[in-house]
N, C-alpha and C positions, 0 to 999 in steps of 0.2 A: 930206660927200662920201666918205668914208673907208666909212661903213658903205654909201655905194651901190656904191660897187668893191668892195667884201669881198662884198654880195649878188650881182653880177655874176659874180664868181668861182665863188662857191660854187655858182651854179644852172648854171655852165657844166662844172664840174668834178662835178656830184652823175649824170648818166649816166656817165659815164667809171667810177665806182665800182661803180653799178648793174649793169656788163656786166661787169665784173669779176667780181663775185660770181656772174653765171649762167654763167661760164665754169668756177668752181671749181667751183658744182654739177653740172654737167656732166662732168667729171672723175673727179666723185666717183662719179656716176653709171655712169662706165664700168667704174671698179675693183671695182664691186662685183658677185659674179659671177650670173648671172640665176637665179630661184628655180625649182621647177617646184609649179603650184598642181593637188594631186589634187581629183578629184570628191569632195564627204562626202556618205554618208545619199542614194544614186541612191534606195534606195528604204527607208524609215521600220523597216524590219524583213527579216527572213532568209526571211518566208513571203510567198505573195502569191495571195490566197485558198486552190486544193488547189495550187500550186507553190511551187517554191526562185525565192529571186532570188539577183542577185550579190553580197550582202552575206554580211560575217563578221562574228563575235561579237569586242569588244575582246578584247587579253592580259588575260589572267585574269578574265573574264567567266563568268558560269555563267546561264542562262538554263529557266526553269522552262515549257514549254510544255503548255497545255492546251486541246485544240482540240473541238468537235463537227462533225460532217454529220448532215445528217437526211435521209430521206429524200424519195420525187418530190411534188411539189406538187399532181401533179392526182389523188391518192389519194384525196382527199374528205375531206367532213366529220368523218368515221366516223374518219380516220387520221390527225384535225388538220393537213391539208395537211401530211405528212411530218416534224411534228413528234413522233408518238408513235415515231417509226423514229428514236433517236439515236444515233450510233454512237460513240463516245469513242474521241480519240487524246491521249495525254500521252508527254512526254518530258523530256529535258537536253540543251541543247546549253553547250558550254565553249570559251572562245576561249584556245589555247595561246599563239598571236601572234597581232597584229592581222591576217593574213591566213588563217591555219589552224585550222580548228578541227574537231569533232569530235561528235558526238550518238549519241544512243540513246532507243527510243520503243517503246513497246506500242501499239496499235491494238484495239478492241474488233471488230471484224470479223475474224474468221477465230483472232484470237487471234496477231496478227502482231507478230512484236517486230523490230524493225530497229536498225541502227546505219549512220552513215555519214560520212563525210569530205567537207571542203570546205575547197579551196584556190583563192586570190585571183591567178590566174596574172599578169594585166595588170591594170593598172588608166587609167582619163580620167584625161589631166592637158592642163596648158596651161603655155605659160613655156618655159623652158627645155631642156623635154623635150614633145611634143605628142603625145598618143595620141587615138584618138577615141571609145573604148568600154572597159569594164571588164568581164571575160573571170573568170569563177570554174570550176574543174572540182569535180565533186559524184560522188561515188559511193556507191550505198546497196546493201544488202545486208540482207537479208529473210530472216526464217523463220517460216512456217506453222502454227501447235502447233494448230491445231483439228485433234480428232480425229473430228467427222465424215467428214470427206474421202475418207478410206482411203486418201490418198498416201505412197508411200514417201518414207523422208527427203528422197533425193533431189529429190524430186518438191516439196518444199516450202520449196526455195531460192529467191530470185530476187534479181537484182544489177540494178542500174540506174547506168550511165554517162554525164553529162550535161557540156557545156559551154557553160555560163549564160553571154551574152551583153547587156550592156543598156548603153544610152545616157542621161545625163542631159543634155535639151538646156536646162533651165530649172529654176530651182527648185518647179514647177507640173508638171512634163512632163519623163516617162520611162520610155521604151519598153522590153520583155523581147523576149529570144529565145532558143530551146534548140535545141541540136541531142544529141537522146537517142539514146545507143547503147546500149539494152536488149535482149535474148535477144527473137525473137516468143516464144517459147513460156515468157513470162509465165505466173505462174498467175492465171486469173480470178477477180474476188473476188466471192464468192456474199454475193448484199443478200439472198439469201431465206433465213430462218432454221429 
């Protein structure tokens, strides 16, 4: 008899415990103050085919880049579909902080050497803080050493002003956008050699 009123009890009294404890977690739950979860890796890398995206290089990252183009594909047989036209670009970019960083790059057309800065102005987050895009500004700065041209130094600058734009809506799926504030009076780069 004794152990049927002790079972009685105990199954009447074991919610009473149960709610107790999801009140503490709850508590706990409030004191703790809310996170905020940034976007990683919007896009696998810094390049994304010939553009920037909104990614930087870790603190103290150093990154060896080595790129080609080739030329037009409907050259024909004779010009291996634009493969015998390769143009080489290599560089270094270094990440000073996770958001800033910094490059330099020779280009085998025209014999252009650049350098440029990239800073991670916003970034997507969710939590405690909500943004809905990650926002990089980019600025490059060019000089022209091919001495075909006949351009005065002058004439063989070029700076380019960008602010990279992109969304991760998925770990599958992630959109770019630029809004470039470039000089028109770009110099054009001669593919003819």
């Amino acid at each position: 008899m004794k152990i049927k009123l002790l079972s009685v009890v105990f199954f009447m009294c074991a919610p009473i415990v149960l709610l107790a404890q999801e009140d503490l977690l709850k508590e706990l739950e409030k004191s703790t103050p809310p996170e905020t979860d940034y976007a990683l890796q919007t896009f696998k890398g810094t390049r994304l085919v010939n553009g920037q995206t909104v990614e930087t290089k870790a603190k103290h990252t150093l990154e060896f880049i080595f790129a080609h183009r080739f030329g037009a594909i409907n050259s024909g047989a004779y010009e291996a579909f634009g493969l015998d036209h390769a143009y080489v670009r290599y560089g270094l970019e270094y990440g000073i902080t996770d958001r800033l960083g910094i490059g330099i790059g020779r280009n085998s057309v025209d014999k252009i050497t650049d350098s440029y800065l990239r800073y991670k102005v916003l970034r997507q987050s969710k939590g405690a803080r909500n943004f809905p895009f990650t926002m990089t500004a980019y600025a490059n700065f060019s000089y022209k050493a091919s001495p075909q041209t006949g351009l005065e130094t002058v004439d063989r600058l070029a700076y380019v002003g960008q602010l990279l734009i992109a969304r991760k809506f998925s770990p599958r799926l992630s959109l770019p956008n630029a809004y470039d504030h470039s000089p028109e009076c770009r110099y054009p780069i001669n593919r003819k050699q």
